[in-house]
C-alpha positions as CSV (number, residue, x, y, z in Angstrom):
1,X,7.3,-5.5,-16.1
2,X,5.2,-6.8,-12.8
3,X,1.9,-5.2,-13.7
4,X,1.8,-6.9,-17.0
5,X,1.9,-10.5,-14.8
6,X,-1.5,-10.1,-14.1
7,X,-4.5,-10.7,-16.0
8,X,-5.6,-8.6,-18.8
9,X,-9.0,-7.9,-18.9
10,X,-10.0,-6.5,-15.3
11,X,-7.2,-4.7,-13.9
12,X,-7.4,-1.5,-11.4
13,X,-5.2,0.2,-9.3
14,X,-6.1,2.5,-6.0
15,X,-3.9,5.7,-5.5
16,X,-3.4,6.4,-2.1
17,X,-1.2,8.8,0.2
18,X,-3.2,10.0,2.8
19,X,-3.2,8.0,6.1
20,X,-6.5,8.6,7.2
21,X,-8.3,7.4,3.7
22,X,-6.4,3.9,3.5
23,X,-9.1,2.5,4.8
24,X,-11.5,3.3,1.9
25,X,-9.0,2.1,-0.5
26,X,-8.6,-1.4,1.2
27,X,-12.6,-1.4,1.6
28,X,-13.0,-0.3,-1.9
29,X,-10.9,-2.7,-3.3
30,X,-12.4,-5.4,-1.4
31,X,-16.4,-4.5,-2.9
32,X,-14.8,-4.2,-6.2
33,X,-12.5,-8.0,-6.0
34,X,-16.3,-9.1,-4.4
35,X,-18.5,-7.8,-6.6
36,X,-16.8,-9.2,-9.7
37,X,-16.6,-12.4,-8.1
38,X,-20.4,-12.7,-7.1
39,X,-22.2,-10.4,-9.7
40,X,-19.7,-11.4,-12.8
41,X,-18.3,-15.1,-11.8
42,X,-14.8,-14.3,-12.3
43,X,-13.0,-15.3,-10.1
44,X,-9.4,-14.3,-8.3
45,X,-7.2,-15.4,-11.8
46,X,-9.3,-13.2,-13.6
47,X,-8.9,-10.1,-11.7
48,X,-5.6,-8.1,-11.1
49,X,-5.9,-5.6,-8.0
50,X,-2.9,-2.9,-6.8
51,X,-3.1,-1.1,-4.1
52,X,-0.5,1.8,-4.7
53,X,0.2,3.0,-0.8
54,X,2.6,6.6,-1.1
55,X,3.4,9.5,0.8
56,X,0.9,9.2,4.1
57,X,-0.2,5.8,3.6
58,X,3.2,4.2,2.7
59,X,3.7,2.7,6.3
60,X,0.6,0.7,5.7
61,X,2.5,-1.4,3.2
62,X,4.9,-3.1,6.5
63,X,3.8,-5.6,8.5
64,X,2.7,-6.1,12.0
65,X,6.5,-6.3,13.5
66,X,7.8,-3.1,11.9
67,X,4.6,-1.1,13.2
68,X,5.8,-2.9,16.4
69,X,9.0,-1.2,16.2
70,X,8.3,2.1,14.5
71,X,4.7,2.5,14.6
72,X,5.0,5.7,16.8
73,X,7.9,7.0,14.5
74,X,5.0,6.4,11.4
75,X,2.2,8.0,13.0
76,X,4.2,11.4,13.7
77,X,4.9,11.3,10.5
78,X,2.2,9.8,8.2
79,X,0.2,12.6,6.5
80,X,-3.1,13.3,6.6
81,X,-5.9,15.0,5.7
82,X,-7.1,15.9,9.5
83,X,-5.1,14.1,12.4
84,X,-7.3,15.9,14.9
85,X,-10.5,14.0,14.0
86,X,-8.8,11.2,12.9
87,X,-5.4,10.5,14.5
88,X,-2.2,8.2,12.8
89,X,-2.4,4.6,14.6
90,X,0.6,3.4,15.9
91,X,-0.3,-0.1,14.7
92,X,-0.6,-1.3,11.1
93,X,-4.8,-1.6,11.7
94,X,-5.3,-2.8,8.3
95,X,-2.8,-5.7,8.1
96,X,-5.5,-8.3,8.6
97,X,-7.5,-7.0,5.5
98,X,-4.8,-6.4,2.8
99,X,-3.3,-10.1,4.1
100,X,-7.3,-11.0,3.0
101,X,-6.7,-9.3,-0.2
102,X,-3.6,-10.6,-0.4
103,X,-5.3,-14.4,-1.0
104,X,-7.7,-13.0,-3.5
105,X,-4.2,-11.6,-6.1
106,X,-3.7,-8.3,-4.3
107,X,-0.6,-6.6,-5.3
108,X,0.9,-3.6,-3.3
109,X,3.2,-1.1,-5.0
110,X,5.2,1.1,-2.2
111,X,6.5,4.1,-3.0
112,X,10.5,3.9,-2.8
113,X,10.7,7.7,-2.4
114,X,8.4,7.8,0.8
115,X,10.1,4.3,1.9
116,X,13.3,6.1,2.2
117,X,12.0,9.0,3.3
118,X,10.7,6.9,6.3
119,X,14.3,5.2,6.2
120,X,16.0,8.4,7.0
121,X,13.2,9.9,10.0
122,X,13.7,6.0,12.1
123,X,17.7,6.6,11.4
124,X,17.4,9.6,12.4
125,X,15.1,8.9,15.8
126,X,16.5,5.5,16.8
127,X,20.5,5.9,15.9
128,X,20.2,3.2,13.0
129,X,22.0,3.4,9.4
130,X,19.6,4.3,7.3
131,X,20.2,1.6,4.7
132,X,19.8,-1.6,7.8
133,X,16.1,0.4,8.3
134,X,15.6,0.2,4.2
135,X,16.5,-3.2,4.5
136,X,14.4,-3.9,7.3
137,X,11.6,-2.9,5.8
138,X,11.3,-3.5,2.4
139,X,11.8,-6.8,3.8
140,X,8.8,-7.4,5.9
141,X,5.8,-5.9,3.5
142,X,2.1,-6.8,4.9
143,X,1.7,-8.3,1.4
144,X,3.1,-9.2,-1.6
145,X,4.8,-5.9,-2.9
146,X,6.6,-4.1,-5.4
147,X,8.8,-1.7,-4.4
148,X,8.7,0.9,-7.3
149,X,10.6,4.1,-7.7
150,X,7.7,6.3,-7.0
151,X,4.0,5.6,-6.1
152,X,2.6,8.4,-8.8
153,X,5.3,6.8,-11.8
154,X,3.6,3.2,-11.1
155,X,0.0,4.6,-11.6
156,X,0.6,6.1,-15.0
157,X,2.6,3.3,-16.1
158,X,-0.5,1.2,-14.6
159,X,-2.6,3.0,-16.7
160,X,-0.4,2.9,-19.5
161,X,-1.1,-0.6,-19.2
162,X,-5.0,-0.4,-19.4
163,X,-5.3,-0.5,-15.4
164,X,-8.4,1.7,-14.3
165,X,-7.3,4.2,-11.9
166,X,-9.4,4.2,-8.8
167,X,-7.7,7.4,-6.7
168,X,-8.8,7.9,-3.0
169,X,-6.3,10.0,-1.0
C-alpha cells in the first residue's frame, strides 16, 4: 500500500473538501514539514506528509493546464463554505506551493469519487466522453498523487496506519 512507502515515525495527513479552506491545509502543512525540520532536525526522509484534497477542494489536485481548460467549469462547481466572501478561483492559485511541498515528500491523495464527478460536469459542459476528461486529468496532477477510491476511505486507512489526522475543511 502507498502510505506505508513513507517513513514511519512522523506521518500526517490533512482532510480537506472545502475550496475555500485549501489554503490553510497547504499552509499548515508547510509550518508542520518546517517546524520539524528546524525545531527537531529531521529532515524531508524522515517525514511523510498527505494532503487528502475531496469533494470541494479536489480540483486543486490538477495542474496549471487543466485549470487552464476547466478552471471556470471547477469554480462553479467546487464547494465551499461561503463563495460570496470568498469566491472559487478559476486558476489552480496554490500550484506553486504544493509543487514546493512536493520537493520536501508531499503526497496528494485525490478523491476518485469527486474526480469523476468532475469527469461527468466537463463532459457534460464541453461535449467530451467522460472517460478522455478522466484520463486527462488524472494525468496531469499538480503533484505526485494517488488516486484513491474515496478521499474519507484514504484517511482512515491513513490512520489505520498511525498517520495523525490533521482535518481542515
Amino acid at each position: 500500500d502507498w502510505l506505508d512507502q513513507a517513513p514511519e515515525a512522523h506521518r500526517v495527513i490533512f482532510d480537506t473538501w472545502m475550496a475555500d479552506k485549501f489554503g490553510e491545509a497547504v499552509a499548515f502543512a508547510g509550518n508542520w514539514a518546517r517546524i520539524n525540520k528546524e525545531q527537531y532536525g529531521l529532515t524531508d526522509a524522515d517525514l511523510a506528509l498527505v494532503i487528502v484534497a475531496r469533494h470541494g477542494s479536489a480540483p486543486f489536485a490538477f495542474n496549471e493546464a487543466i485549470w487552464a481548460k476547466y478552471g471556470k467549469i471547477f469554480a462553479a462547481n467546487m464547494s465551499a463554505n461561503d463563495k460570496v466572501a470568498h469566491p472559487n478561483p478559476v486558476t489552480n492559485v496554490h500550484a506553486e506551493r504544493l509543487a514546493s511541498l512536493a520537493k520536501q515528500g508531499m503526497r496528494l491523495a485525490v478523491c476518485n469519487l469527486t474526480t469523476r464527478a468532475y469527469t461527468r460536469m466537463i463532459g457534460k459542459e464541453t461535449g467530451t466522453d467522460p472517460e478522455v476528461v478522466y484520463k486527462e486529468l488524472t494525468a496531469n496532477p499538480v503533484a505526485p498523487a494517488t488516486f484513491v477510491p474515496a478521499g474519507i476511505v484514504a484517511v482512515t486507512r491513513a490512520q489505520e496506519r498511525g498517520y495523525a489526522l490533521v482535518s481542515i475543511g
